[in-house]
PyMOL CGO cylinders between C-alpha atoms (Angstrom):
from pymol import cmd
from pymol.cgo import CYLINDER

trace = [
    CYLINDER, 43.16, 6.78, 1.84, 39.32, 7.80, 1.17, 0.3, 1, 1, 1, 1, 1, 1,
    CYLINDER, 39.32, 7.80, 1.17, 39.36, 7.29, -2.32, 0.3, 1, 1, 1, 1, 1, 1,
    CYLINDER, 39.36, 7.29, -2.32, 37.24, 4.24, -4.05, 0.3, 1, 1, 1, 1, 1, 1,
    CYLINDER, 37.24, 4.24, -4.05, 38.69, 1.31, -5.33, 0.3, 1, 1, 1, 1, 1, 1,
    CYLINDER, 38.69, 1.31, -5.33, 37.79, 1.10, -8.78, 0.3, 1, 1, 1, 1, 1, 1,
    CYLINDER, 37.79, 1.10, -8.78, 39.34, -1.70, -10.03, 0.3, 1, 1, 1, 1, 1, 1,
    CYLINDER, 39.34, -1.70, -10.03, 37.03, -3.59, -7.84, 0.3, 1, 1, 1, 1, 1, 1,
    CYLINDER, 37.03, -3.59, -7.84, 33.58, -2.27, -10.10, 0.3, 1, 1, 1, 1, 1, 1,
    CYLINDER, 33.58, -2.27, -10.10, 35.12, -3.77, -12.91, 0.3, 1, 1, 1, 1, 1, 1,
    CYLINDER, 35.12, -3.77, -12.91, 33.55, -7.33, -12.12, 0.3, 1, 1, 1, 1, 1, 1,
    CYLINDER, 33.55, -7.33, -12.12, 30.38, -5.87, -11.35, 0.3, 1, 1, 1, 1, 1, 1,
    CYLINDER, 30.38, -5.87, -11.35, 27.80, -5.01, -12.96, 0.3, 1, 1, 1, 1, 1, 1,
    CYLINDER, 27.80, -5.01, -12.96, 28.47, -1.09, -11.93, 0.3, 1, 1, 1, 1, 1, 1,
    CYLINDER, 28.47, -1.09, -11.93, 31.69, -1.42, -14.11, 0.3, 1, 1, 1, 1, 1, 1,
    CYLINDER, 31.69, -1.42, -14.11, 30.59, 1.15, -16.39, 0.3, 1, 1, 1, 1, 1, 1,
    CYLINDER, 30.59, 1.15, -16.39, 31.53, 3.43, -12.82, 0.3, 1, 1, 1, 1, 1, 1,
    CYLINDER, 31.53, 3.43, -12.82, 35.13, 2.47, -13.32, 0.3, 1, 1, 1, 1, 1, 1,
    CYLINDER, 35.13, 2.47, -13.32, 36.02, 5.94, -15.04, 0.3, 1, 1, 1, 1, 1, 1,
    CYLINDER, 36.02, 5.94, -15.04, 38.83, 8.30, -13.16, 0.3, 1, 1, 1, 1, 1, 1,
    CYLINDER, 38.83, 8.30, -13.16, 35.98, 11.16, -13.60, 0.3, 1, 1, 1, 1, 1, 1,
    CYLINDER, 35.98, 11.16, -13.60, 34.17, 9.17, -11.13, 0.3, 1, 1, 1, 1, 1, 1,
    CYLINDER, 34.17, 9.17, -11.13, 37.23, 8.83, -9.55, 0.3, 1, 1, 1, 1, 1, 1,
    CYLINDER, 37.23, 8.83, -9.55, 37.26, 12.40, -8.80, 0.3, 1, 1, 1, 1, 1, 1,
    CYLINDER, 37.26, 12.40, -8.80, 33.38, 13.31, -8.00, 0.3, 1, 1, 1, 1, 1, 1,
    CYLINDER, 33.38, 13.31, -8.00, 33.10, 10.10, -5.73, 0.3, 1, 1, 1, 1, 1, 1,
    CYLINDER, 33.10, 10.10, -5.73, 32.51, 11.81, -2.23, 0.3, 1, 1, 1, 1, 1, 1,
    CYLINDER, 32.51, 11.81, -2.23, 31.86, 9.85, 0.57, 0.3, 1, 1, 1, 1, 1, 1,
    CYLINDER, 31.86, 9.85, 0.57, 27.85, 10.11, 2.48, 0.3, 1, 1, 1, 1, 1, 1,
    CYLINDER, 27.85, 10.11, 2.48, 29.40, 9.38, 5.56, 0.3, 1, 1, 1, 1, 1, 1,
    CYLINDER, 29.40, 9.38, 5.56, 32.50, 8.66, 7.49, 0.3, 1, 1, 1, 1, 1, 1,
    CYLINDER, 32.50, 8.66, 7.49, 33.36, 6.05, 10.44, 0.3, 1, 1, 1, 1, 1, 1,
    CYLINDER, 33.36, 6.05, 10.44, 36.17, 6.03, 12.36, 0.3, 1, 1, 1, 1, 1, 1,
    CYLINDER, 36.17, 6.03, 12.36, 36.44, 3.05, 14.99, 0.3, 1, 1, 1, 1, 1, 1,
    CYLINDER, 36.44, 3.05, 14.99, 39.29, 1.45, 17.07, 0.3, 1, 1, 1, 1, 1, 1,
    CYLINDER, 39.29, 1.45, 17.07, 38.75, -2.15, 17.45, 0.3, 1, 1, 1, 1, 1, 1,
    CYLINDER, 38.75, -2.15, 17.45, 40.45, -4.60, 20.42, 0.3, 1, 1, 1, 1, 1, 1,
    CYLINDER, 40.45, -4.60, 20.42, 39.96, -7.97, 19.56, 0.3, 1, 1, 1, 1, 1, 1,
    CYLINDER, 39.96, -7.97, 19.56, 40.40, -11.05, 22.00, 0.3, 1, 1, 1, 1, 1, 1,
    CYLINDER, 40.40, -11.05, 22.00, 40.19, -15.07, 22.00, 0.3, 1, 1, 1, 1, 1, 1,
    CYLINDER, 40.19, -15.07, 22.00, 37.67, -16.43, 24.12, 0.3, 1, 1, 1, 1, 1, 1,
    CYLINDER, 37.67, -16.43, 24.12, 38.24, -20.01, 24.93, 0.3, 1, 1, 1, 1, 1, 1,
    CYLINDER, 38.24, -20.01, 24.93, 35.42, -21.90, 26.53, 0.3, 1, 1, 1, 1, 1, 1,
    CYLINDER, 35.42, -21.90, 26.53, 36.07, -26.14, 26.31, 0.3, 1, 1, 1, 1, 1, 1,
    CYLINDER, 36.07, -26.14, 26.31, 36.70, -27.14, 22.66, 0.3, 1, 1, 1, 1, 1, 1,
    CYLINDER, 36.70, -27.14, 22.66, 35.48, -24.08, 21.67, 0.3, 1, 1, 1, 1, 1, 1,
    CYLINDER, 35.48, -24.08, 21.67, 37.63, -20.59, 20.46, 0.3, 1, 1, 1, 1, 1, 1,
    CYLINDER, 37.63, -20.59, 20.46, 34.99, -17.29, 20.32, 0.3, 1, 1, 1, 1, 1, 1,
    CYLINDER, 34.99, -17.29, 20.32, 36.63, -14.14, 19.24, 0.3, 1, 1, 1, 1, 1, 1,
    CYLINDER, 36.63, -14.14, 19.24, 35.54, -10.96, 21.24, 0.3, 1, 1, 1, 1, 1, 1,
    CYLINDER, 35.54, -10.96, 21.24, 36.07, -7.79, 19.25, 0.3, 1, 1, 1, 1, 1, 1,
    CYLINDER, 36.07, -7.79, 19.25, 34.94, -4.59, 21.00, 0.3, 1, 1, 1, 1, 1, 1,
    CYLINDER, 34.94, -4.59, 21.00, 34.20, -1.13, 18.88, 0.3, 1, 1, 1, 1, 1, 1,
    CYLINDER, 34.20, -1.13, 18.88, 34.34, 2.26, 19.96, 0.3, 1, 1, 1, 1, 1, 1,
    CYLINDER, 34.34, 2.26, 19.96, 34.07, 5.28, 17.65, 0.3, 1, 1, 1, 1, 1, 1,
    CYLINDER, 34.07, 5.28, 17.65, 31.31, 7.41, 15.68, 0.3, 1, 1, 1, 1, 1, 1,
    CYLINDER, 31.31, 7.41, 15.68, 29.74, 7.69, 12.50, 0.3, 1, 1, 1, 1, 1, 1,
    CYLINDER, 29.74, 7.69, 12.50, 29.46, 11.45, 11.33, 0.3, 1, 1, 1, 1, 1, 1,
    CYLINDER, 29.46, 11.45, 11.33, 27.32, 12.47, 7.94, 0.3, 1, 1, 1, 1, 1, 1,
    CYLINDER, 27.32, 12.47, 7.94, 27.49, 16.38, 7.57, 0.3, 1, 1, 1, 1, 1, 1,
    CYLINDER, 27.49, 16.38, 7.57, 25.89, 17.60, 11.20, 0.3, 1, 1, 1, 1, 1, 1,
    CYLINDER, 25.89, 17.60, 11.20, 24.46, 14.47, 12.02, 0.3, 1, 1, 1, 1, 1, 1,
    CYLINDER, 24.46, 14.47, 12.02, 27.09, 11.84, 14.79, 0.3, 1, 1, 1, 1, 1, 1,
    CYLINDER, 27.09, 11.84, 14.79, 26.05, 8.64, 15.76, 0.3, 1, 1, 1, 1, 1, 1,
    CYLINDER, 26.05, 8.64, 15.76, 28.61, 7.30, 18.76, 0.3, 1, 1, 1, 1, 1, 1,
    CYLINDER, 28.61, 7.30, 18.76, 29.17, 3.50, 17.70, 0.3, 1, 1, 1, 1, 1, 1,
    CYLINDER, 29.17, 3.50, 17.70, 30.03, 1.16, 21.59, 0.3, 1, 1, 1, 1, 1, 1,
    CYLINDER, 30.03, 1.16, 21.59, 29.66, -2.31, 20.64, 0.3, 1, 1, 1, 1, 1, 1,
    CYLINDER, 29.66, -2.31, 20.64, 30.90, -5.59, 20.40, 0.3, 1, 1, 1, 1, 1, 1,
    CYLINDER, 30.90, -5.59, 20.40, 30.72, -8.46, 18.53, 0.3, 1, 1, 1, 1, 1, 1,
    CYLINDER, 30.72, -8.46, 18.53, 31.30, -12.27, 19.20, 0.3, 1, 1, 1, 1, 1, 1,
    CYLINDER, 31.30, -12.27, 19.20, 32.52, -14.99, 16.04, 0.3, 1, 1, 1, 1, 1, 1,
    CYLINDER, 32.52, -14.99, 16.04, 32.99, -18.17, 16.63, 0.3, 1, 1, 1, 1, 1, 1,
    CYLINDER, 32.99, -18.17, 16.63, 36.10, -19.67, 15.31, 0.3, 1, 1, 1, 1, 1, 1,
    CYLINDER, 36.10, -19.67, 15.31, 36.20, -23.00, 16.28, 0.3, 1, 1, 1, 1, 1, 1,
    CYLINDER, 36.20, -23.00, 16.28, 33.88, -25.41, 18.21, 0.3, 1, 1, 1, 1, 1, 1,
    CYLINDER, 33.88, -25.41, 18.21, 30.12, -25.65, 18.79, 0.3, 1, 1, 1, 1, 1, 1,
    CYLINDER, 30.12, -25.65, 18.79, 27.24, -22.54, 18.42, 0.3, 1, 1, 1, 1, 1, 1,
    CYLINDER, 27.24, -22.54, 18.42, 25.71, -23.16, 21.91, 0.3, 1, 1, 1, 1, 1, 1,
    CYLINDER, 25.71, -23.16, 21.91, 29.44, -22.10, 23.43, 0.3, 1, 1, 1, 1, 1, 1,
    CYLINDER, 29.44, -22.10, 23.43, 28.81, -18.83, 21.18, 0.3, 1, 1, 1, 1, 1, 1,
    CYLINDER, 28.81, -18.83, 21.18, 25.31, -19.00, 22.81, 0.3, 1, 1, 1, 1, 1, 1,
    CYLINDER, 25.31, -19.00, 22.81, 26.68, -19.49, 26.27, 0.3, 1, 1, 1, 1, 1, 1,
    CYLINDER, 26.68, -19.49, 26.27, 29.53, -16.53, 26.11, 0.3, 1, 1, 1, 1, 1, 1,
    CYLINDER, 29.53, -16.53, 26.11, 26.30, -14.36, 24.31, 0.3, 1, 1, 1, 1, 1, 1,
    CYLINDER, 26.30, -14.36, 24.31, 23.69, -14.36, 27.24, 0.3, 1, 1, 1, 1, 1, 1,
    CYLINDER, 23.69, -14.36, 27.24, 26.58, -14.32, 29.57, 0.3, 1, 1, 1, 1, 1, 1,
    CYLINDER, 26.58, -14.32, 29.57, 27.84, -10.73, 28.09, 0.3, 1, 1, 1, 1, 1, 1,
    CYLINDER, 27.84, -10.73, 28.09, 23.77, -10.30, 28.47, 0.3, 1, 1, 1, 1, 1, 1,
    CYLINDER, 23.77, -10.30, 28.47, 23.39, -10.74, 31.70, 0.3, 1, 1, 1, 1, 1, 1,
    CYLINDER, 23.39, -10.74, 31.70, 26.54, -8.42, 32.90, 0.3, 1, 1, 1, 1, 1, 1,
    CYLINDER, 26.54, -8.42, 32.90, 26.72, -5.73, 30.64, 0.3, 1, 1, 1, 1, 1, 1,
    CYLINDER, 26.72, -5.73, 30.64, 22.88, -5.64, 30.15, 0.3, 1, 1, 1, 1, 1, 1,
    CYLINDER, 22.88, -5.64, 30.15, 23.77, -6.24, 26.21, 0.3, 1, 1, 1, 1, 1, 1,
    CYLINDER, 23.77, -6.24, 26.21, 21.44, -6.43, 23.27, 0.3, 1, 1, 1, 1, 1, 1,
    CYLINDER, 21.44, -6.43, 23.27, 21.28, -7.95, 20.18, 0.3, 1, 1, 1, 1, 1, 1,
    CYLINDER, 21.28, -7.95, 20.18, 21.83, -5.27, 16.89, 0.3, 1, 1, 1, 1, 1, 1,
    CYLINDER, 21.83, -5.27, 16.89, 22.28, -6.92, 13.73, 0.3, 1, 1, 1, 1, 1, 1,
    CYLINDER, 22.28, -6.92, 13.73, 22.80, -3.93, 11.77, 0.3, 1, 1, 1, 1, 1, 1,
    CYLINDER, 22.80, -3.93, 11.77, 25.91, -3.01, 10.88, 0.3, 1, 1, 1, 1, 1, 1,
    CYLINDER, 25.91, -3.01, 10.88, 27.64, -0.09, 10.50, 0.3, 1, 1, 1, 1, 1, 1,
    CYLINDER, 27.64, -0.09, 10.50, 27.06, 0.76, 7.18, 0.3, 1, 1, 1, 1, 1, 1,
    CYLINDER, 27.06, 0.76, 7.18, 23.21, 0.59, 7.26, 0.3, 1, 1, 1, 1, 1, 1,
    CYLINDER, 23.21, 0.59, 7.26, 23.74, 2.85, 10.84, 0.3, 1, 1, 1, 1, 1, 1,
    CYLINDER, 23.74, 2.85, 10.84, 25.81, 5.37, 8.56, 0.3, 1, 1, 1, 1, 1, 1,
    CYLINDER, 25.81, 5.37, 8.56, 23.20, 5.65, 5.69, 0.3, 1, 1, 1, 1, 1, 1,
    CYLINDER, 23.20, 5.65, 5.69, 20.56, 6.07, 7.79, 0.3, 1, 1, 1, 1, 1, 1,
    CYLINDER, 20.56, 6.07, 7.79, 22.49, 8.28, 9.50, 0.3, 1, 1, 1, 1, 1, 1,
    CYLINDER, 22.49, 8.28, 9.50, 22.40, 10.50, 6.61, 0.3, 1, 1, 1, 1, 1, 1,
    CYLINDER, 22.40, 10.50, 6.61, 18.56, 9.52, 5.37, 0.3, 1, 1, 1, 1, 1, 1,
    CYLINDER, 18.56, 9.52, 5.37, 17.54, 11.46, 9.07, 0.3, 1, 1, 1, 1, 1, 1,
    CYLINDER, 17.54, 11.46, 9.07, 16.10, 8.09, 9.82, 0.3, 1, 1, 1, 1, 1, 1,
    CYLINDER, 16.10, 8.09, 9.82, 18.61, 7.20, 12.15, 0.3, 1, 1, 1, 1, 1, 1,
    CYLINDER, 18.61, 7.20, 12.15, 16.00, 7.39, 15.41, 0.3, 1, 1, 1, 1, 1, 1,
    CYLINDER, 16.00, 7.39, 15.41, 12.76, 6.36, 13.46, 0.3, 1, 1, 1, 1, 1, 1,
    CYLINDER, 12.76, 6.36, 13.46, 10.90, 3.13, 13.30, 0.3, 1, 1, 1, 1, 1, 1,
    CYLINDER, 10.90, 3.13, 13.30, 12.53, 0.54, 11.42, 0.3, 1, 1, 1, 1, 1, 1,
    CYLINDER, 12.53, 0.54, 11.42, 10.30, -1.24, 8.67, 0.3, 1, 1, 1, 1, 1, 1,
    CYLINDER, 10.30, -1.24, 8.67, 10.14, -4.96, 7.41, 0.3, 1, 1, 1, 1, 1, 1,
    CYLINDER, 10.14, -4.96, 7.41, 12.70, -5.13, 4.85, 0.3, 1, 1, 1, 1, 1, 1,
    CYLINDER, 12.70, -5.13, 4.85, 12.29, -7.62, 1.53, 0.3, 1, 1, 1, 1, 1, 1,
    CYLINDER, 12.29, -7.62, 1.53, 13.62, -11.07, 2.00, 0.3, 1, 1, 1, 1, 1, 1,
    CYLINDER, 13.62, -11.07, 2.00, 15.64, -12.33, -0.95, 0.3, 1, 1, 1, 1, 1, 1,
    CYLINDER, 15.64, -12.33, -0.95, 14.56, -15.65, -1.51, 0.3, 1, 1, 1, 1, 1, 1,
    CYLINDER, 14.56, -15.65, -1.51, 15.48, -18.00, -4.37, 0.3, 1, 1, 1, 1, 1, 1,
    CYLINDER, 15.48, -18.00, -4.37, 13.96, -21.58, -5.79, 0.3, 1, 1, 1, 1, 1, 1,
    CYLINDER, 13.96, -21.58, -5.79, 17.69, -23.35, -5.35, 0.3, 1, 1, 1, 1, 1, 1,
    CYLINDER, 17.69, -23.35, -5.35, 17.80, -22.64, -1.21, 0.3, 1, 1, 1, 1, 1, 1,
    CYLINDER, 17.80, -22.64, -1.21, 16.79, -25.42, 0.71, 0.3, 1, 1, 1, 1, 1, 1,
    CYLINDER, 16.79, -25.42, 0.71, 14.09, -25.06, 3.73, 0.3, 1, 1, 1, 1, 1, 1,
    CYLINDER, 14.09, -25.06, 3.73, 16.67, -24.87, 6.03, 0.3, 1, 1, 1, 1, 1, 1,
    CYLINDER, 16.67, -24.87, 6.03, 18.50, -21.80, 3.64, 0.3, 1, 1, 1, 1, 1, 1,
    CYLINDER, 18.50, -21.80, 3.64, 14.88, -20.35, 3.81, 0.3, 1, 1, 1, 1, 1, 1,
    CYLINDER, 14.88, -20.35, 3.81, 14.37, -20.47, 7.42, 0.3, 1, 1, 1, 1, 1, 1,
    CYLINDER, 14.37, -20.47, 7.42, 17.60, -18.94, 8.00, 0.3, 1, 1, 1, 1, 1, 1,
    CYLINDER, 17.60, -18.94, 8.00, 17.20, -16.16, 5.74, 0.3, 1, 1, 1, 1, 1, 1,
    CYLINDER, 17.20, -16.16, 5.74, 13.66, -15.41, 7.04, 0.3, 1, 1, 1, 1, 1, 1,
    CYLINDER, 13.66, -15.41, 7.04, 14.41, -15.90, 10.49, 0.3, 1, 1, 1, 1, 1, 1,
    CYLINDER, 14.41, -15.90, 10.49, 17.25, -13.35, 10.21, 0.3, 1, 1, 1, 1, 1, 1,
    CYLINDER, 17.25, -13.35, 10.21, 15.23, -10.96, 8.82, 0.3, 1, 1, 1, 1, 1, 1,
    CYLINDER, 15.23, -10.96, 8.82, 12.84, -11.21, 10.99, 0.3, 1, 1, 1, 1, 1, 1,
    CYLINDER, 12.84, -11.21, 10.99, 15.13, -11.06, 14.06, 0.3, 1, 1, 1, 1, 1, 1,
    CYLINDER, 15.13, -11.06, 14.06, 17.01, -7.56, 11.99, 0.3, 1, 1, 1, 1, 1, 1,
    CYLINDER, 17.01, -7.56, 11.99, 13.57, -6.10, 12.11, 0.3, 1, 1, 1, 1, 1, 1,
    CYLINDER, 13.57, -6.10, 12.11, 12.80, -6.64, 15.50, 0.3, 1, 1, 1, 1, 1, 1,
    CYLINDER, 12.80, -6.64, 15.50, 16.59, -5.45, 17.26, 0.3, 1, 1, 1, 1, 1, 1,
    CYLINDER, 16.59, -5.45, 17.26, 16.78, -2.36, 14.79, 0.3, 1, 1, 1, 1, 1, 1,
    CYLINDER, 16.78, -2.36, 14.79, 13.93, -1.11, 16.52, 0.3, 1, 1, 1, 1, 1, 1,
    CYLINDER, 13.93, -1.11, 16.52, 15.01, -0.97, 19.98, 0.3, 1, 1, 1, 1, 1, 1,
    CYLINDER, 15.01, -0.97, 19.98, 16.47, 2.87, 19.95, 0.3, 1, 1, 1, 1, 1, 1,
    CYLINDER, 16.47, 2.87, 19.95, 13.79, 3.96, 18.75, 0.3, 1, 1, 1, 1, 1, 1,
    CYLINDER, 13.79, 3.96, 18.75, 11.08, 2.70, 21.25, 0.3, 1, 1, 1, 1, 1, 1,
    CYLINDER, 11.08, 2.70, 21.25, 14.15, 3.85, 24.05, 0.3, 1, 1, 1, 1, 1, 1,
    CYLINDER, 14.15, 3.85, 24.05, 12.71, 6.82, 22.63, 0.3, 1, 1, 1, 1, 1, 1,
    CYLINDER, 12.71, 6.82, 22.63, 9.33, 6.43, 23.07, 0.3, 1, 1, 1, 1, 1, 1,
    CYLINDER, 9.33, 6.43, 23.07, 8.07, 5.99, 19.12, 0.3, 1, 1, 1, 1, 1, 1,
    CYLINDER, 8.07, 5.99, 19.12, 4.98, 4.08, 19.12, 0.3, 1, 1, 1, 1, 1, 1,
    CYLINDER, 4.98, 4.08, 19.12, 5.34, 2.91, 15.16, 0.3, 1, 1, 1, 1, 1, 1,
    CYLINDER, 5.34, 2.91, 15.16, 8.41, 1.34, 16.97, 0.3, 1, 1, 1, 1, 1, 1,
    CYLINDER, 8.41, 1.34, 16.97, 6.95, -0.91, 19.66, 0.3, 1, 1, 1, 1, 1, 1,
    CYLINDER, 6.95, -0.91, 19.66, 4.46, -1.72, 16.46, 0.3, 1, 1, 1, 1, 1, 1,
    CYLINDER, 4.46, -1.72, 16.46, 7.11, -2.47, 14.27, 0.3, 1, 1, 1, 1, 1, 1,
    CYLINDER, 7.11, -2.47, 14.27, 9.16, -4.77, 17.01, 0.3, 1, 1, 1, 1, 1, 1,
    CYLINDER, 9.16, -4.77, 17.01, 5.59, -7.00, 17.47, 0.3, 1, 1, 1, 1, 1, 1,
    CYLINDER, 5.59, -7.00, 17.47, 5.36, -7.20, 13.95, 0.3, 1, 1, 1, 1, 1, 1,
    CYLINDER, 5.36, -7.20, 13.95, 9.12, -8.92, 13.84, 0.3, 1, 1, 1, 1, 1, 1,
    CYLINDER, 9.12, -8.92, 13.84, 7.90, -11.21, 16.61, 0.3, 1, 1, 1, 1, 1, 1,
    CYLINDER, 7.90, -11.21, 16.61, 4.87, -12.16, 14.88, 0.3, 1, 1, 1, 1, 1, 1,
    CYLINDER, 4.87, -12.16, 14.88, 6.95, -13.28, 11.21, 0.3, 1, 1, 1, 1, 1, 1,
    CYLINDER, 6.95, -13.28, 11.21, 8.96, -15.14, 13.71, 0.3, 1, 1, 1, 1, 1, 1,
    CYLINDER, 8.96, -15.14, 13.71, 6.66, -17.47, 15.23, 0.3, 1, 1, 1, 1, 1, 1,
    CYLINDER, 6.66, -17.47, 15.23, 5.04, -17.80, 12.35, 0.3, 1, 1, 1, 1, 1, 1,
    CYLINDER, 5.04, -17.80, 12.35, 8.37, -18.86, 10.68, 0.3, 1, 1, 1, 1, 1, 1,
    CYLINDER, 8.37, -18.86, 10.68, 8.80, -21.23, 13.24, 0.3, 1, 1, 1, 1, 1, 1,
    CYLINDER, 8.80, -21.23, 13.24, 5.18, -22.82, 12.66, 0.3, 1, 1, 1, 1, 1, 1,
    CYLINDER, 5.18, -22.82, 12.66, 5.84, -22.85, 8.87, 0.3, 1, 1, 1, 1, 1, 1,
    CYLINDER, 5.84, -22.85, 8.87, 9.15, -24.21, 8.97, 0.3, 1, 1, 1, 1, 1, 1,
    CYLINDER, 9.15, -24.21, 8.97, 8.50, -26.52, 11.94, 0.3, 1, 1, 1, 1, 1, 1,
    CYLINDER, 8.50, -26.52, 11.94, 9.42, -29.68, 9.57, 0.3, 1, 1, 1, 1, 1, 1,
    CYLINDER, 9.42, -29.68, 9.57, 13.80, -27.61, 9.86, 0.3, 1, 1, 1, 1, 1, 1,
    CYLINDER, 13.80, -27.61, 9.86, 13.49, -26.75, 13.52, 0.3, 1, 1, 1, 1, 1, 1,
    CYLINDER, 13.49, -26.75, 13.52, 13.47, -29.08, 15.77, 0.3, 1, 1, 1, 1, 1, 1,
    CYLINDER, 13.47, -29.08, 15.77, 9.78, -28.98, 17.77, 0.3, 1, 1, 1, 1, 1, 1,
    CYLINDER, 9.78, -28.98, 17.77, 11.64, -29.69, 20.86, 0.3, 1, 1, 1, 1, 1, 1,
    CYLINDER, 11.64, -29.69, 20.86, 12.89, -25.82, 21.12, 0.3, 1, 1, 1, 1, 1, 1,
    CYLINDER, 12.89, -25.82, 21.12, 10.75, -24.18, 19.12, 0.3, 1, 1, 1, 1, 1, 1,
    CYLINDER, 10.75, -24.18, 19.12, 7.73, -24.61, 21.69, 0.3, 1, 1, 1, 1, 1, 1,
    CYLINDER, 7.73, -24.61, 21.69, 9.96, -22.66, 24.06, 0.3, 1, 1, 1, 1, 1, 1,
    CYLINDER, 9.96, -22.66, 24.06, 10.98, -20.08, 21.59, 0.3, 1, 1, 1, 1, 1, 1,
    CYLINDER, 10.98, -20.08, 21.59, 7.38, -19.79, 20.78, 0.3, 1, 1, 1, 1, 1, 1,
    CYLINDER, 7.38, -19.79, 20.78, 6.35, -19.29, 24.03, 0.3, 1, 1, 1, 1, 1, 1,
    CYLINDER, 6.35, -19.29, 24.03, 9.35, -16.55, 25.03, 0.3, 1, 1, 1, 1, 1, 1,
    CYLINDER, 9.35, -16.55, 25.03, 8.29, -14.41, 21.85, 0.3, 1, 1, 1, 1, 1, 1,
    CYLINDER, 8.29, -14.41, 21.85, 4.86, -14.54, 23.01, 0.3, 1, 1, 1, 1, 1, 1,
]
cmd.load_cgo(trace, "trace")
């Protein structure tokens, strides 16, 4: 328990890692410890799995509590995902966080755990398709603006910059790529992030 698997560098391109030295001065940055309840959700045809998180992330002084929960759909159609989503919104006051727990725990131990959270590089490659593009993009764009939300809670004006400037990549994803989405939402999307 705690110790790095090895073997797995060994297909990597950090294989030159796989040494028992390393072995022994591997330490860890940071350490989570989380329970996790997991239901089924079953809405029509559709089968959502509800997992719920408690627990903390701790790097030397520094604790992060970790509350969430997070929905997968298993079987069935995204807009019952969508529908179980806004409905967890709407009573529980929940938000979307794409970051996950790792990024949380190494900015946990950067001291940038409360600061403003930056537009991060996009990887993007000439085999993706438009619709690969848009989704990568539109991700991104959508990390950049939820990773900030802490930190305007706490009143960081780079922050609320930083959010608009996620909102703005968006809807100008949306323009570029209108050819992918379908106009018939994206005028409404368009309008909300304004």
């Amino acid at each position: 328990h705690g110790e790095p698997d090895l073997h797995a560098l060994r297909s990597t391109p950090l294989r030159h890692l796989a040494t028992r030295k390393f072995g022994h001065i591997a330490e860890p940055v940071f350490r989570s410890s989380v329970h996790r309840t997991t239901r089924a959700i079953r809405l029509g045809r559709s089968e959502v799995e509800l997992a719920v998180d408690r627990g903390s992330l701790v790097a030397a002084a520094a604790h992060l509590p970790i509350a969430e929960f997070e929905l997968e759909l298993k079987t069935g159609r995204p807009t019952q995902l969508f529908r179980i989503a806004r409905f967890f919104e709407r009573r529980m006051a929940a938000e979307l966080d794409l970051r996950t727990k790792a990024e949380q725990g190494y900015r946990l131990v950067s001291g940038e755990a409360q600061g403003a959270v930056r537009a991060a590089t996009i990887p993007l490659t000439r085999k993706m398709t438009a619709s690969q593009a848009f989704e990568a993009i539109a991700f991104s764009t959508l990390h950049h603006f939820s990773a900030n939300a802490d930190p305007v809670r706490a009143s960081d004006g780079e922050a609320v910059h930083q959010m608009r400037v996620g909102l703005r990549r968006l809807r100008a994803a949306l323009s570029i790529f209108s050819d992918v989405v379908p106009r018939s939402r994206t005028a409404k999307i368009k309008a909300e992030l304004k």
